[in-house]
C-alpha positions in Angstrom: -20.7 4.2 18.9 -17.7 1.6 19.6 -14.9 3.4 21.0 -11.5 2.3 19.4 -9.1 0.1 21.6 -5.6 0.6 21.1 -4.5 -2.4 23.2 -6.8 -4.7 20.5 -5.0 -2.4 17.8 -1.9 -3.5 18.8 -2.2 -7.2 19.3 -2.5 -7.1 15.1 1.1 -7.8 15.3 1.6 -10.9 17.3 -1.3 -12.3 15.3 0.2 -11.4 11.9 3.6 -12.8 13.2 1.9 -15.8 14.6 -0.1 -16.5 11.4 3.1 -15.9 9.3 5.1 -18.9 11.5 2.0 -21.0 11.3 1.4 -20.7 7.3 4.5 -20.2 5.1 4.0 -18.7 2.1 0.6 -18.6 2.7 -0.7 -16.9 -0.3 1.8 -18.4 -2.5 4.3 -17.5 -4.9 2.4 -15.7 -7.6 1.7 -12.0 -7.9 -1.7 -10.8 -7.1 -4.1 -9.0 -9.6 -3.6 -5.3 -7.8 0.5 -5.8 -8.6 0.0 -6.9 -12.1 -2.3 -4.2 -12.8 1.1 -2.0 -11.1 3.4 -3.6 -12.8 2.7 -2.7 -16.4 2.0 0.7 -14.9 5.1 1.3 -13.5 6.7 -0.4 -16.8 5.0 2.0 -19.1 5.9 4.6 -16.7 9.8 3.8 -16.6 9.7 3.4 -12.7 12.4 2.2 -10.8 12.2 3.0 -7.4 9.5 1.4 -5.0 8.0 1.1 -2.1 5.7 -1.6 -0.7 3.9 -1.5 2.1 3.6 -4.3 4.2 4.5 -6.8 2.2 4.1 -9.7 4.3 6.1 -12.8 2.2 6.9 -10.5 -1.2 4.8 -13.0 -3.7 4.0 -9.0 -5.0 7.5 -7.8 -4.3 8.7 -10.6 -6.1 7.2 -9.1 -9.4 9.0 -5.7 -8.8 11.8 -7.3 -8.4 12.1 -9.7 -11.5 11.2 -6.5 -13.7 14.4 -4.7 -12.3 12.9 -2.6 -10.1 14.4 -1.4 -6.7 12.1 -2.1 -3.8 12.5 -1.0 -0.1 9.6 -3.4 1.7 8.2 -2.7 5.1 6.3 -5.0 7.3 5.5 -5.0 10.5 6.3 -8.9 10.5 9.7 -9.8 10.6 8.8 -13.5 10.0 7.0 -12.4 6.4 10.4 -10.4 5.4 12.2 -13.2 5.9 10.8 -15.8 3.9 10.7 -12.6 1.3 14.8 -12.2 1.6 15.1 -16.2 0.9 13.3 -15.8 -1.8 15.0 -12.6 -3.5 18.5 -14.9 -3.2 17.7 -17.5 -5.8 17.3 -15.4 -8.9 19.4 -12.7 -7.7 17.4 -9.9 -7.5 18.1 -9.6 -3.0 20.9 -6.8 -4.4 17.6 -4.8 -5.7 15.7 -5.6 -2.3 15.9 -3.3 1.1 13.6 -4.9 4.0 12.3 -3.4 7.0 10.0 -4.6 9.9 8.2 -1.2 10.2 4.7 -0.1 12.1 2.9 2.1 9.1 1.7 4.2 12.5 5.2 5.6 12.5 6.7 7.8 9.8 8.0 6.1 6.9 11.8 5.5 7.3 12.8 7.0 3.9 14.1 10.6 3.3 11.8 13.3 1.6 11.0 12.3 -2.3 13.0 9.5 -2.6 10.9 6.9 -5.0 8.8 6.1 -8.0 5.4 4.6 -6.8 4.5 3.4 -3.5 2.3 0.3 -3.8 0.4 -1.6 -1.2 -2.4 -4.6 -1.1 -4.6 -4.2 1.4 -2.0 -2.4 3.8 -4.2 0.5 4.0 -7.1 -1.9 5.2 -5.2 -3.2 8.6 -6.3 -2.1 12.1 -6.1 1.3 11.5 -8.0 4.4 12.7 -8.5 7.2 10.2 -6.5 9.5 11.6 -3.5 7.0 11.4 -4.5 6.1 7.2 -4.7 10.1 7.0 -0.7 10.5 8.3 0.1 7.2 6.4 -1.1 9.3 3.3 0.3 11.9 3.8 4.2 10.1 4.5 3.4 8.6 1.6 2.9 11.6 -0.7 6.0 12.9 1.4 8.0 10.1 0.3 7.1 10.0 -3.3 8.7 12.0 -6.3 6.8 14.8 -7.9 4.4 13.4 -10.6 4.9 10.0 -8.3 2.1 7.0 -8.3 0.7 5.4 -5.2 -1.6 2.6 -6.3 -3.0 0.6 -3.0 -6.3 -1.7 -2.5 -9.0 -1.7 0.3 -12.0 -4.1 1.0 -15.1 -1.5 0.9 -18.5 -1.0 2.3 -20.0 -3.3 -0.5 -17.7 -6.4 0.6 -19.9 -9.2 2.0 -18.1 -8.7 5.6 -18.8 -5.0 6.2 -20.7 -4.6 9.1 -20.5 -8.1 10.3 -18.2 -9.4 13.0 -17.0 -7.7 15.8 -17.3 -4.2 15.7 -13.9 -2.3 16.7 -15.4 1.0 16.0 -14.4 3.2 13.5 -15.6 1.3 10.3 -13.4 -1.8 11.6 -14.8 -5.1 11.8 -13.1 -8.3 12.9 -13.4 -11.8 11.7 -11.4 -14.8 12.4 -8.4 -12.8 14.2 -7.6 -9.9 11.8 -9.4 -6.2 11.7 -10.2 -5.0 8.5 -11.0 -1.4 8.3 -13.9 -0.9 5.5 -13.7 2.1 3.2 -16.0 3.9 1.7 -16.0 6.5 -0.7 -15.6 9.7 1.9 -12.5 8.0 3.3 -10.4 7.5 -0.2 -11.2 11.2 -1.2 -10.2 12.2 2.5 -7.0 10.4 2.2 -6.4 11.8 -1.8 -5.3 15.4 -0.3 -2.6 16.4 -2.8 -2.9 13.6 -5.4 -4.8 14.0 -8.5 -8.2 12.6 -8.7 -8.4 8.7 -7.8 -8.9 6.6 -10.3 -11.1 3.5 -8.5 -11.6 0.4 -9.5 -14.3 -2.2 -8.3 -12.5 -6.1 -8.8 -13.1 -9.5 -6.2 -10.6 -11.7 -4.8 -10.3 -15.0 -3.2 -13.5 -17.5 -2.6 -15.9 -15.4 -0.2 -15.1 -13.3 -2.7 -13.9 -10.1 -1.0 -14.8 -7.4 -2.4 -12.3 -4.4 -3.2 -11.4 -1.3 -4.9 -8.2 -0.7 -6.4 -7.3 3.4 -5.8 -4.5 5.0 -8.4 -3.5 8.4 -8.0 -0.6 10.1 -8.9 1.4 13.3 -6.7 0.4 16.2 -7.8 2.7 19.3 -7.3 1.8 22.9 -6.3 0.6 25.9 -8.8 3.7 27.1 -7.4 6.5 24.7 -7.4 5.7 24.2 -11.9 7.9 25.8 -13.9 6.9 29.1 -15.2 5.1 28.4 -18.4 3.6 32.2 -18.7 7.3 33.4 -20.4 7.2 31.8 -24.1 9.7 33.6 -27.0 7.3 35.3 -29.3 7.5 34.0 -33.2 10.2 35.8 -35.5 8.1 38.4 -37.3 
């Protein structure tokens, strides 16, 4: 078995930040698929507070944004945030926008139940072990409102790249520079502790194609924190 190398881990960063100053607006301006999908959710849903993790140069923050939404993105990239603040200023929306260059391997820097939905493409796929996506769930559940909606995306164990590439151990697998860590189905019910049931769905993207799931769940609040239901006024006789 590959042991995991936290020195390889961390060089993730420089080579985000360096592929963020080589490529600007390198996946363009449109939203993707996942955020679409998120966006009519959280419509429907009357949300208005969110938060996106790593949201490299906002082309999905961008949507939130536009639809009047309140979004605090974090990214470990400060180069990606950037080009995401320039963007925010031409239709004024940057008064909706909070950015923050933020390791997800830290606690989330937002106070106890304080948004709507937390949203993420691919975030939850980056160089991380399972023990560090098993405290990034749980900050996130920490962070979100009762009855809140975390919707995020991960390549799985179907996608033409799993097992190929350089093994980083622990179901990661590098190609070209980045370390994707493949899912399967034991990891997104072992990171669902305290949401309701995830709601996974299979969809490709871009020209390999990759192959991902897109995971919806929702906060789900303890037997004992509900409001007492068992007292109901008995019918006028």
């Amino acid at each position: 078995m590959t042991e995991v190398d936290p020195l390889v881990m961390d060089d993730q960063r420089r080579h985000w930040r360096t592929t963020f100053q080589s490529n600007p607006a390198m996946y363009g301006p449109a939203p993707s698929g996942p955020a679409l999908h998120a966006l009519e959710l959280f419509e429907r849903e009357r949300v208005r507070d969110v938060l996106e993790l790593g949201a490299g140069q906002g082309r999905d923050t961008m949507a939130f944004l536009r639809a009047g939404m309140n979004v605090t993105a974090l990214d470990y990239a400060p180069e990606g945030l950037a080009e995401l603040s320039d963007a925010a200023a031409s239709p004024g929306v940057a008064v909706k926008l909070t950015t923050a260059a933020h390791d997800v391997r830290s606690p989330l820097p937002l106070p106890d139940e304080s948004v709507d939905a937390v949203f993420s493409h691919m975030l939850f796929n980056m160089a991380l072990t399972t023990g560090q996506l098993t405290t990034l769930a749980a900050e996130v559940r920490r962070v979100l409102r009762p009855g809140g909606w975390h919707i995020y995306t991960v390549r799985h164990t179907g996608d033409p790249h799993a097992g190929t590439g350089l093994d980083r151990g622990d179901n990661m697998r590098e190609h070209g520079g980045f370390i994707v860590h493949f899912f399967d189905q034991d990891l997104v019910n072992c990171l669902g502790q305290g949401f309701s049931a995830p709601e996974i769905v299979s969809f490709e993207e871009g020209d390999l194609p990759r192959r991902l799931w897109r995971v919806t769940q929702r906060k789900t609040v303890p037997a004992n924190d509900a409001p007492d239901r068992s007292r109901r006024s008995s019918p006028e006789s």
